[in-house]
CHARMM-style PDB file with segment names, atoms N, HN, CA, C and O in Angstrom:
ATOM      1  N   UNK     1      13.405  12.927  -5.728  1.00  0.00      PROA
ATOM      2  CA  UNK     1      12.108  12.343  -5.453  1.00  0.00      PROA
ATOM      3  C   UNK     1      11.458  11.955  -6.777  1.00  0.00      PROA
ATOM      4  O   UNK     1      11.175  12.827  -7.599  1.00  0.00      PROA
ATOM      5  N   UNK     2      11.226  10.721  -6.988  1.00  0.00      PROA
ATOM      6  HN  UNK     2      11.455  10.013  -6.320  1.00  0.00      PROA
ATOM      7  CA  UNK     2      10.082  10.449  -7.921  1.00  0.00      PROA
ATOM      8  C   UNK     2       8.831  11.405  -8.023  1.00  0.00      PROA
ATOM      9  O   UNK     2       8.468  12.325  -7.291  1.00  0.00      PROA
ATOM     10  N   UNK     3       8.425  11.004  -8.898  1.00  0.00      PROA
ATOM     11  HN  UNK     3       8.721  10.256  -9.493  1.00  0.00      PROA
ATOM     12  CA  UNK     3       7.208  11.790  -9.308  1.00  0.00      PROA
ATOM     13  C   UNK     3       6.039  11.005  -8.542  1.00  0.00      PROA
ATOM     14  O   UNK     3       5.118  11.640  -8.029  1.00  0.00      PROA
ATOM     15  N   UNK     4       6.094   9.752  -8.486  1.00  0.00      PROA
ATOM     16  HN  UNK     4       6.842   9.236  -8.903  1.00  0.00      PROA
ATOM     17  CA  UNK     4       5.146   8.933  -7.735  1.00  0.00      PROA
ATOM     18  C   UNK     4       5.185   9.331  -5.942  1.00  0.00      PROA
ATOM     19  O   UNK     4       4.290   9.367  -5.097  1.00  0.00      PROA
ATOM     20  N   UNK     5       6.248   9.519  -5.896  1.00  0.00      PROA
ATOM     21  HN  UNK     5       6.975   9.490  -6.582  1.00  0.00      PROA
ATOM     22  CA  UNK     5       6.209  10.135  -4.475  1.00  0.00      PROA
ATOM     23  C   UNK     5       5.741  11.350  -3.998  1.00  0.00      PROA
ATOM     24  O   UNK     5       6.077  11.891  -2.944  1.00  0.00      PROA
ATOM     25  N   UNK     6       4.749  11.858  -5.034  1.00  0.00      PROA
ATOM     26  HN  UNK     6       4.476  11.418  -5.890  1.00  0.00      PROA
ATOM     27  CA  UNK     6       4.409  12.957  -4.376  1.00  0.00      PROA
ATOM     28  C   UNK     6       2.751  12.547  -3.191  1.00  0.00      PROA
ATOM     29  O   UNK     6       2.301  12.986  -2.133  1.00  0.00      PROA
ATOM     30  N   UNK     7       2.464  11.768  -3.933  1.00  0.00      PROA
ATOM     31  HN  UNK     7       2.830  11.412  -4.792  1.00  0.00      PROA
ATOM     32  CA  UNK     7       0.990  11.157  -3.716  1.00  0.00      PROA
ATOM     33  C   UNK     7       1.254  10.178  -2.244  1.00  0.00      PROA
ATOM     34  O   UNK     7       0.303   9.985  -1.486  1.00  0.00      PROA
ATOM     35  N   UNK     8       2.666   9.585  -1.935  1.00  0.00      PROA
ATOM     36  HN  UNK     8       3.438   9.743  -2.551  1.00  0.00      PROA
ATOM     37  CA  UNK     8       3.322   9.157  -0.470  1.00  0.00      PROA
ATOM     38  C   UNK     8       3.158  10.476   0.213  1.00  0.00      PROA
ATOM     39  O   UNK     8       2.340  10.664   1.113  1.00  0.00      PROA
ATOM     40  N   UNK     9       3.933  11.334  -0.234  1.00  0.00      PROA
ATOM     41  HN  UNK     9       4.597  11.182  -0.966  1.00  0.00      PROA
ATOM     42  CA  UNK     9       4.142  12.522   0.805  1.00  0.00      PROA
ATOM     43  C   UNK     9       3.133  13.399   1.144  1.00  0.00      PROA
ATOM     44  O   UNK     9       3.245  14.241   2.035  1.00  0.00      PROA
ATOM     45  N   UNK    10       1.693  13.154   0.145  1.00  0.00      PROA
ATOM     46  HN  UNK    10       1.603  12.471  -0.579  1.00  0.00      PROA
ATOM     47  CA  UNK    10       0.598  13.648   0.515  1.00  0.00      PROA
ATOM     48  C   UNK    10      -0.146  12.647   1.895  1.00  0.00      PROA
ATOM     49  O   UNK    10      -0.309  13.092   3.031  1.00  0.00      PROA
ATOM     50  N   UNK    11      -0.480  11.381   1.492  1.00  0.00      PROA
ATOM     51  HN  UNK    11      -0.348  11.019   0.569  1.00  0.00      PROA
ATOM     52  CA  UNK    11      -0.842  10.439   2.303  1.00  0.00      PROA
ATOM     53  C   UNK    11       0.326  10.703   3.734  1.00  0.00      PROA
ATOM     54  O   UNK    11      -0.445  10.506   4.673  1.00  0.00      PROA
ATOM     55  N   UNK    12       1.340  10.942   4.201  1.00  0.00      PROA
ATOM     56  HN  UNK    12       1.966  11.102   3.437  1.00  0.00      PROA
ATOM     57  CA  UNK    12       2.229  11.262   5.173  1.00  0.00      PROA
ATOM     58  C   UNK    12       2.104  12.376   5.762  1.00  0.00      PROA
ATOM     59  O   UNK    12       2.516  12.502   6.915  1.00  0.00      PROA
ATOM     60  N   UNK    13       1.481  13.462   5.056  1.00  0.00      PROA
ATOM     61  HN  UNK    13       1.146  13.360   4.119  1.00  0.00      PROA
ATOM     62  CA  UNK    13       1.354  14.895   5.487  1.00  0.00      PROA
ATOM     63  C   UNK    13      -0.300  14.108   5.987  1.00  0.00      PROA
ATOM     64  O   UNK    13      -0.401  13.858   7.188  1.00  0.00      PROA
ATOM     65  N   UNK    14      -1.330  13.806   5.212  1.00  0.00      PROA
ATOM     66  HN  UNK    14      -1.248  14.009   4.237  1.00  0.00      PROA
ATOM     67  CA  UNK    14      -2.469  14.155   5.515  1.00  0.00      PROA
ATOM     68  C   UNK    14      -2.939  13.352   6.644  1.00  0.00      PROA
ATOM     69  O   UNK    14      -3.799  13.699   7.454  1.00  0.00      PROA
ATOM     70  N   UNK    15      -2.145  11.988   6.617  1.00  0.00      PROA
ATOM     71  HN  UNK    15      -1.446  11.706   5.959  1.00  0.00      PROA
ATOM     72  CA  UNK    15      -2.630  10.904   7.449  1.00  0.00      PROA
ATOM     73  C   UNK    15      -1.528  10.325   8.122  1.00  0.00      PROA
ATOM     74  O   UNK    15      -1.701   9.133   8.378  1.00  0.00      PROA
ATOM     75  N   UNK    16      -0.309  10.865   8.534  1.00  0.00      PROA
ATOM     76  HN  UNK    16      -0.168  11.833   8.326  1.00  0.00      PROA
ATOM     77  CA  UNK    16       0.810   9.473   8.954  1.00  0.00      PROA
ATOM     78  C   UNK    16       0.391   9.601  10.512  1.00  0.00      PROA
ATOM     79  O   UNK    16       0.736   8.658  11.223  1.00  0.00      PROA
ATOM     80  N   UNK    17      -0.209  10.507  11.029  1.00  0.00      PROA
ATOM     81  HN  UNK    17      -0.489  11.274  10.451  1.00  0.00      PROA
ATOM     82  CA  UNK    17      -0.208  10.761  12.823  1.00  0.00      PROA
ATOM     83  C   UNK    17      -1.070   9.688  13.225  1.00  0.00      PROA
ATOM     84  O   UNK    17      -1.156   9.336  14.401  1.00  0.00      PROA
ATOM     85  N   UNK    18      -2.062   8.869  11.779  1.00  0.00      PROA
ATOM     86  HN  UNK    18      -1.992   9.155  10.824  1.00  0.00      PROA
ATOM     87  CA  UNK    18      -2.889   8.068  12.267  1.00  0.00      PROA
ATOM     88  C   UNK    18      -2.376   6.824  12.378  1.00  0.00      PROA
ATOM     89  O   UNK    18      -1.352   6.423  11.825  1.00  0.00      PROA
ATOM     90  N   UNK    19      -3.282   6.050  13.287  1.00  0.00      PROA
ATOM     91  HN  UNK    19      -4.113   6.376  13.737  1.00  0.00      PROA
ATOM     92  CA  UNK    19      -2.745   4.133  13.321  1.00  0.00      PROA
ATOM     93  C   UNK    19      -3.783   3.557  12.925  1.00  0.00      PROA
ATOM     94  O   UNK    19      -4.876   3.749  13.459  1.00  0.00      PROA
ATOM     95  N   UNK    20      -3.582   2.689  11.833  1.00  0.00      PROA
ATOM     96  HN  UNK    20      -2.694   2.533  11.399  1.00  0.00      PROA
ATOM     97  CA  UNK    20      -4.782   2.026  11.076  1.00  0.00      PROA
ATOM     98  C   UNK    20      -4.088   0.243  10.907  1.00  0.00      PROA
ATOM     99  O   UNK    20      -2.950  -0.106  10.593  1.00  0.00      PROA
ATOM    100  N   UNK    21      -4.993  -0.380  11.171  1.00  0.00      PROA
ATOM    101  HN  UNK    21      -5.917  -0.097  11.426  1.00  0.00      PROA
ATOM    102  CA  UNK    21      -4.481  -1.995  11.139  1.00  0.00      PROA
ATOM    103  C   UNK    21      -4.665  -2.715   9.681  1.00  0.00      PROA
ATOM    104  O   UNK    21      -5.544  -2.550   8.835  1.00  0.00      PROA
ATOM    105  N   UNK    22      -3.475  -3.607   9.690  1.00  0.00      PROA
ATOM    106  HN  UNK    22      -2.761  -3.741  10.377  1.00  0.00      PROA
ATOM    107  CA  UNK    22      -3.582  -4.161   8.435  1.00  0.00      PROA
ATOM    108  C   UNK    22      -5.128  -4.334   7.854  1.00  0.00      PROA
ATOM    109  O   UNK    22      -5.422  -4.040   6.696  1.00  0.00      PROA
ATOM    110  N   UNK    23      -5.871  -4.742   8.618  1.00  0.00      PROA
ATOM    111  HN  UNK    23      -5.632  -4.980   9.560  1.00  0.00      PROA
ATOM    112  CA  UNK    23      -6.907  -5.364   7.705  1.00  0.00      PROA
ATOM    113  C   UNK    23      -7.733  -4.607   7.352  1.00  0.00      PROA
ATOM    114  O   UNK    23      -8.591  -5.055   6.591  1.00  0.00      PROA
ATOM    115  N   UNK    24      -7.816  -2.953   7.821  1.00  0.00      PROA
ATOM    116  HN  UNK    24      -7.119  -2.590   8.439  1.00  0.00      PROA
ATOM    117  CA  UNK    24      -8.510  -2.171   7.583  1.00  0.00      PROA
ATOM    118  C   UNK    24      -7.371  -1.319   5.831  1.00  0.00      PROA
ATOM    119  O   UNK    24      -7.870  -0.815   4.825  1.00  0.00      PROA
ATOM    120  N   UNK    25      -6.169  -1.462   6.092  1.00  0.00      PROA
ATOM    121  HN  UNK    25      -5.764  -1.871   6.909  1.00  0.00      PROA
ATOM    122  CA  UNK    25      -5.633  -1.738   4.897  1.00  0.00      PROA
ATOM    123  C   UNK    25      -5.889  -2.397   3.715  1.00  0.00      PROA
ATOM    124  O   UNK    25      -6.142  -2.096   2.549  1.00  0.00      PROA
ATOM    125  N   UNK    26      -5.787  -3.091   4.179  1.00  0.00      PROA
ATOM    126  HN  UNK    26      -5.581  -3.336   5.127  1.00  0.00      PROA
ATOM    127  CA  UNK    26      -6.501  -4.259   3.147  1.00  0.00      PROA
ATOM    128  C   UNK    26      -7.670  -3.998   2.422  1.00  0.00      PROA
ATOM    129  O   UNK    26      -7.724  -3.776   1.212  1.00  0.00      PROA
ATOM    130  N   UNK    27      -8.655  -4.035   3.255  1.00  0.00      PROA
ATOM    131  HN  UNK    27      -8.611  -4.215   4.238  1.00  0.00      PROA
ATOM    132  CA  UNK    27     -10.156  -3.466   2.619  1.00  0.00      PROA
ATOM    133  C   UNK    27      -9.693  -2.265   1.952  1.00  0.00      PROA
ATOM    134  O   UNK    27     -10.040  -2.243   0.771  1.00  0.00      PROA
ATOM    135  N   UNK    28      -9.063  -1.320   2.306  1.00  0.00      PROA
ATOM    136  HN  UNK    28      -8.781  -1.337   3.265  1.00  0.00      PROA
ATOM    137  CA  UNK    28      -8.850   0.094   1.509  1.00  0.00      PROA
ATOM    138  C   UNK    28      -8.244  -0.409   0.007  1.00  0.00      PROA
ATOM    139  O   UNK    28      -8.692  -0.051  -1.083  1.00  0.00      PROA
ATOM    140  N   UNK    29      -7.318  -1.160   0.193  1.00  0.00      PROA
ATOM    141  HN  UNK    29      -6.954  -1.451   1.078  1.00  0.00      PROA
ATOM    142  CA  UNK    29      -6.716  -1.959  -1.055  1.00  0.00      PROA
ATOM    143  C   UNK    29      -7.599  -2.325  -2.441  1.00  0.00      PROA
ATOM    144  O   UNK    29      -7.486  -2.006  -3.624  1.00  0.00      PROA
ATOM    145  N   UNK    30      -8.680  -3.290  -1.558  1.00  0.00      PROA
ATOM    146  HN  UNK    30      -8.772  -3.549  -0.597  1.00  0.00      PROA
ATOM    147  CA  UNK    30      -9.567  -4.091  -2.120  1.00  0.00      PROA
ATOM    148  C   UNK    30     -10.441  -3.321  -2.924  1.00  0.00      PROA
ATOM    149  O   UNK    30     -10.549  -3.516  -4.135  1.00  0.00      PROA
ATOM    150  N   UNK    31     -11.212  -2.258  -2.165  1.00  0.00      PROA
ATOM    151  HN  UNK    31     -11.124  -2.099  -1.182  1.00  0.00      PROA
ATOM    152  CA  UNK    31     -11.762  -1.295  -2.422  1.00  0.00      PROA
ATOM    153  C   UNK    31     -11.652  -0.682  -4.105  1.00  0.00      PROA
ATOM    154  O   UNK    31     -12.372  -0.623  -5.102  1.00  0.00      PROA
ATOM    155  N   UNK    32      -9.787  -0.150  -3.538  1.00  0.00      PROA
ATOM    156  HN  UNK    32      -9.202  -0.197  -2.728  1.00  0.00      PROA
ATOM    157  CA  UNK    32      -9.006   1.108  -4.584  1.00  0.00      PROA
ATOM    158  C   UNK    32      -9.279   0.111  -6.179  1.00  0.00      PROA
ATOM    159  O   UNK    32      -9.513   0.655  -7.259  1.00  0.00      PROA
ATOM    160  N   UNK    33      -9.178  -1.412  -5.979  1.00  0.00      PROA
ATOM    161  HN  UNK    33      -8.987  -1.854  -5.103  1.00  0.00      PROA
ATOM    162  CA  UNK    33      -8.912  -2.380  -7.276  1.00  0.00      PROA
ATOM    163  C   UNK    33     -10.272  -2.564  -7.652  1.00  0.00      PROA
ATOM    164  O   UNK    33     -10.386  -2.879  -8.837  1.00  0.00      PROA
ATOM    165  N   UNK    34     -11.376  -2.465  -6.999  1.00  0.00      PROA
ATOM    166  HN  UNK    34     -11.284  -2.209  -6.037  1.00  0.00      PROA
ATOM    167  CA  UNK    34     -12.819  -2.848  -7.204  1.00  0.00      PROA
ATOM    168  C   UNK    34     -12.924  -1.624  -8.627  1.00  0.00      PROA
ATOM    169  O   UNK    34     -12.851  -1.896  -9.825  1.00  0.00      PROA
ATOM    170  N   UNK    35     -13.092  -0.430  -8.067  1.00  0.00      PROA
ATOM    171  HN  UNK    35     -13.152  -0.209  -7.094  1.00  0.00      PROA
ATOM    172  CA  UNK    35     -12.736   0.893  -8.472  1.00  0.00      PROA
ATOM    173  C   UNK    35     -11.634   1.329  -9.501  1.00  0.00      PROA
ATOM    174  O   UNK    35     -11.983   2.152 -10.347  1.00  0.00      PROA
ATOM    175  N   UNK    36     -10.680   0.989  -9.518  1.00  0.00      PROA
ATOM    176  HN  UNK    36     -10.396   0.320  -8.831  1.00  0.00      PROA
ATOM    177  CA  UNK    36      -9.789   0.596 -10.697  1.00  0.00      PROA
ATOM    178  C   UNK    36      -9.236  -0.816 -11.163  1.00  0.00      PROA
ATOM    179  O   UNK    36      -8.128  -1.072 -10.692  1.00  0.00      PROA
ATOM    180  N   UNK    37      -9.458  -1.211 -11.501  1.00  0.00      PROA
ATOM    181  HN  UNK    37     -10.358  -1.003 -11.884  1.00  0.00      PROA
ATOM    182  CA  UNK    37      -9.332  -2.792 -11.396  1.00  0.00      PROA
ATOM    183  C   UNK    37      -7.895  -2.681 -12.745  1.00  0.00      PROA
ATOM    184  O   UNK    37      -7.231  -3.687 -12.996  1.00  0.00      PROA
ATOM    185  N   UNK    38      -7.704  -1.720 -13.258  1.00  0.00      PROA
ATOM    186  HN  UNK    38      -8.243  -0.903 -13.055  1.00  0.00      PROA
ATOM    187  CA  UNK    38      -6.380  -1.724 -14.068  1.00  0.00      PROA
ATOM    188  C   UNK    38      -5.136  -1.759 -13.667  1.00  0.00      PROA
ATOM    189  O   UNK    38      -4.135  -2.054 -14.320  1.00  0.00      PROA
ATOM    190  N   UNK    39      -5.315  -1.172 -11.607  1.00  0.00      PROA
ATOM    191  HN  UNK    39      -6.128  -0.932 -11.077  1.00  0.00      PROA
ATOM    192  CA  UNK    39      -4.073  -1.419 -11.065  1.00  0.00      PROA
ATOM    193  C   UNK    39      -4.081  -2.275  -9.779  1.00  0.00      PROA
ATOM    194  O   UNK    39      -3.461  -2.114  -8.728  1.00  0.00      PROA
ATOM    195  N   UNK    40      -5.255  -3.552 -10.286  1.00  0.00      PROA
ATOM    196  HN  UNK    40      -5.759  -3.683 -11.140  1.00  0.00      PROA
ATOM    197  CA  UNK    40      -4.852  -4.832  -9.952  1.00  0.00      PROA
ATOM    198  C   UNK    40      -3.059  -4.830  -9.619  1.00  0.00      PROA
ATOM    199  O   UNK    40      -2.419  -4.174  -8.797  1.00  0.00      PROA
ATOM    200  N   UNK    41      -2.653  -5.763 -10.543  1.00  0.00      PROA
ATOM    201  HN  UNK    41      -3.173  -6.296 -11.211  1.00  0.00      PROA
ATOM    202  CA  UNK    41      -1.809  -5.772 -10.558  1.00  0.00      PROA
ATOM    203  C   UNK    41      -0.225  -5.213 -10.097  1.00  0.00      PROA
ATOM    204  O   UNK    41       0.814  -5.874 -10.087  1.00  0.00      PROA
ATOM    205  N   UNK    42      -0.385  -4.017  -9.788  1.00  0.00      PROA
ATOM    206  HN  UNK    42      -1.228  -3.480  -9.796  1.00  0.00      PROA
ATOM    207  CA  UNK    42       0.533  -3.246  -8.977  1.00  0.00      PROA
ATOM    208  C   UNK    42       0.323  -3.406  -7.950  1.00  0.00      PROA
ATOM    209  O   UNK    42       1.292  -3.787  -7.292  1.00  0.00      PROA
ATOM    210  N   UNK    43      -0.746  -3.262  -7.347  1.00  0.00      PROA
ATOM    211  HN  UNK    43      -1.533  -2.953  -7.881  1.00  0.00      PROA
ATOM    212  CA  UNK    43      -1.439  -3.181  -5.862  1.00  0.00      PROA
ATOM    213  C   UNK    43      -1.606  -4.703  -5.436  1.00  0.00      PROA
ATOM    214  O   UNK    43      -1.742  -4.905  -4.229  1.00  0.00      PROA
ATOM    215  N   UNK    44      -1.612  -5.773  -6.276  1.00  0.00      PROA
ATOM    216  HN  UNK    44      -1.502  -5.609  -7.256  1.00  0.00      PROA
ATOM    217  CA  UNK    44      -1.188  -6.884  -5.704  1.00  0.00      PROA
ATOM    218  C   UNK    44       0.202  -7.273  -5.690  1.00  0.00      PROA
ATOM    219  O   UNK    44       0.255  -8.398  -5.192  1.00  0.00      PROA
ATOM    220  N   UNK    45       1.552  -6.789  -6.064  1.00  0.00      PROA
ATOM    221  HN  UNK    45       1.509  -5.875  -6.468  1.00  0.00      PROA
ATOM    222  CA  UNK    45       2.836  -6.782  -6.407  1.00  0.00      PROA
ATOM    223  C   UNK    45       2.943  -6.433  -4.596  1.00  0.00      PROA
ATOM    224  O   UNK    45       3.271  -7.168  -3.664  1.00  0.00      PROA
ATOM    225  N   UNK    46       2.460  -4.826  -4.639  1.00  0.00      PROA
ATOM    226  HN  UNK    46       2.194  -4.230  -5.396  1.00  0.00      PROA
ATOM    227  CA  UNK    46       3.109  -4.146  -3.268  1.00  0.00      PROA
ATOM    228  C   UNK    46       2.406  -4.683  -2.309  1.00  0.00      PROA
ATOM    229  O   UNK    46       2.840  -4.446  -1.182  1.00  0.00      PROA
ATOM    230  N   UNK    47       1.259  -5.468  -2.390  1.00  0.00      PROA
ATOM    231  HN  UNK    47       0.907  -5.661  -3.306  1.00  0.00      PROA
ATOM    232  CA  UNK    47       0.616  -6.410  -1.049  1.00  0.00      PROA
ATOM    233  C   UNK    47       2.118  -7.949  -0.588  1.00  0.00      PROA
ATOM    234  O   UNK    47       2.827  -8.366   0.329  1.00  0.00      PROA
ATOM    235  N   UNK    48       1.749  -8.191  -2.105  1.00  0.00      PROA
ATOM    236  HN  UNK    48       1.173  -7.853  -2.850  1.00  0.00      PROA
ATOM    237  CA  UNK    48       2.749  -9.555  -1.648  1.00  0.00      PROA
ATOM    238  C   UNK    48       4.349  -8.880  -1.324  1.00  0.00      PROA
ATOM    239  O   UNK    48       5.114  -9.489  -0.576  1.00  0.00      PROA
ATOM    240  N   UNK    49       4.732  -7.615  -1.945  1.00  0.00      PROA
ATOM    241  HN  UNK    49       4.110  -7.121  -2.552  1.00  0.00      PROA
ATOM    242  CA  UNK    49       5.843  -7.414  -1.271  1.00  0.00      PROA
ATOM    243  C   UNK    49       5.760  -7.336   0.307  1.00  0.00      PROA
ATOM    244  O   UNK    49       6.325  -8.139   1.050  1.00  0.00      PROA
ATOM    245  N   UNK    50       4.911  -6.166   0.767  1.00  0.00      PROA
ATOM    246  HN  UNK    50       4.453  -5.514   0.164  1.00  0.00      PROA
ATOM    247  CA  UNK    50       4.446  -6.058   2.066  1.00  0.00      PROA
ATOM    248  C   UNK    50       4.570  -6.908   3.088  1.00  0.00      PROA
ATOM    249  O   UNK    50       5.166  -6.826   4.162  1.00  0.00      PROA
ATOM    250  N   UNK    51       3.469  -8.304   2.253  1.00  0.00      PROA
ATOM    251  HN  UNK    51       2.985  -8.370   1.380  1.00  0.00      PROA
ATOM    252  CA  UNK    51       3.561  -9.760   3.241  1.00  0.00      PROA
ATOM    253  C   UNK    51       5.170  -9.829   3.875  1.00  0.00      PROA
ATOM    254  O   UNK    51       5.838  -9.572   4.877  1.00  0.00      PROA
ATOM    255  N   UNK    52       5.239 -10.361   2.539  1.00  0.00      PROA
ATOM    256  HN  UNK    52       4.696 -10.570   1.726  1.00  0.00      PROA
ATOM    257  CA  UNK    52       6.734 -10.739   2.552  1.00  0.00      PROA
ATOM    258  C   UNK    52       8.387 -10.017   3.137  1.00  0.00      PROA
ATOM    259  O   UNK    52       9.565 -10.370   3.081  1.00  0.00      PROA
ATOM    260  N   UNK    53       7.689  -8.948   3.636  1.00  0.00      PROA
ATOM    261  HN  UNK    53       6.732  -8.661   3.681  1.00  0.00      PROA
ATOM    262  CA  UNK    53       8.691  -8.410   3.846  1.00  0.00      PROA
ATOM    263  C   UNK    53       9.922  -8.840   5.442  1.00  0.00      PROA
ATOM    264  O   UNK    53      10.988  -8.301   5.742  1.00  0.00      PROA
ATOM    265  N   UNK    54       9.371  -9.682   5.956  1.00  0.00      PROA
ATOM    266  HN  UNK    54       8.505 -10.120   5.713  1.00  0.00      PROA
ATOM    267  CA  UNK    54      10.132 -10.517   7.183  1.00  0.00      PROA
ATOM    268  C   UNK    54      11.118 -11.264   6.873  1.00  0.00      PROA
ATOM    269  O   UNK    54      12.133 -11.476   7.537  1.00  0.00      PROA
ATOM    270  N   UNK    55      10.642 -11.933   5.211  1.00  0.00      PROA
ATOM    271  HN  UNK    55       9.818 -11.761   4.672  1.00  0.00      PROA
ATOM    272  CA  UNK    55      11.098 -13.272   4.692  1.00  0.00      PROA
ATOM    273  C   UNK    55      12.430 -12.709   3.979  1.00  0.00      PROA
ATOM    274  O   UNK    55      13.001 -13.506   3.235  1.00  0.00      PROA
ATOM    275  N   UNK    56      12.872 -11.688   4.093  1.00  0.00      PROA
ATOM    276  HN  UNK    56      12.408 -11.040   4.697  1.00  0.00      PROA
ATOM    277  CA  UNK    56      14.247 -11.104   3.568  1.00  0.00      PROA
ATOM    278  C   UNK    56      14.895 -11.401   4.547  1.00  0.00      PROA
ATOM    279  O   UNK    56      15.862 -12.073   4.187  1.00  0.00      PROA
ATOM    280  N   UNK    57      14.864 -11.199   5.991  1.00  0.00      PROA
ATOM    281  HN  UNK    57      14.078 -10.654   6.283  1.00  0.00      PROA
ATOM    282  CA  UNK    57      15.669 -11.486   6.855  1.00  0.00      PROA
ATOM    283  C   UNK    57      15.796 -12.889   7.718  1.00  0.00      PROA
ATOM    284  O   UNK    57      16.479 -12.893   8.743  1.00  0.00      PROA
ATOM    285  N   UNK    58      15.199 -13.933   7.324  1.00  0.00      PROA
ATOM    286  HN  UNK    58      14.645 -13.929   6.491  1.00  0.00      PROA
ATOM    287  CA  UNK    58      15.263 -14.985   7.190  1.00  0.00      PROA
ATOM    288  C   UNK    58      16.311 -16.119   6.238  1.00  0.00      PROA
ATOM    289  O   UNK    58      16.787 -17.238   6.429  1.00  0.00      PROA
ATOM    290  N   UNK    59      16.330 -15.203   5.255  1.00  0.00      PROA
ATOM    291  HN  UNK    59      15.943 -14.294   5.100  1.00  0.00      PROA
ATOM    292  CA  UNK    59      17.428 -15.683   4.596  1.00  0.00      PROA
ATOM    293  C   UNK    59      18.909 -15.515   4.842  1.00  0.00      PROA
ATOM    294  OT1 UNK    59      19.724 -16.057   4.095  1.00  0.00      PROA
TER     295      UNK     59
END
């Protein structure tokens, strides 16, 4: 396990039983970058991966 995965397996323990919709995602996103705006950039990487993630099996 990564070291970054501990902070997944917290969010999975604390919250996976819940159902939350993309766009309420999103705002949480928006939010986290308002608030740190240094990990812009990552957090827009794993959005556009996210999008994109259909467009693998298309090819």
């Amino acid at each position: 396990m990564y070291f970054t995965d501990r902070g997944i397996e917290e969010l999975e323990q604390r919250r996976g039983e819940e159902e939350v919709s993309l766009a309420w995602l999103s705002e949480q996103l928006r939010t986290f970058v308002d608030l740190n705006p240094d990990f812009e950039v990552p957090v827009e990487r794993l959005a556009t991966w996210l999008a994109r993630l259909d467009d693998e099996d298309e090819d």
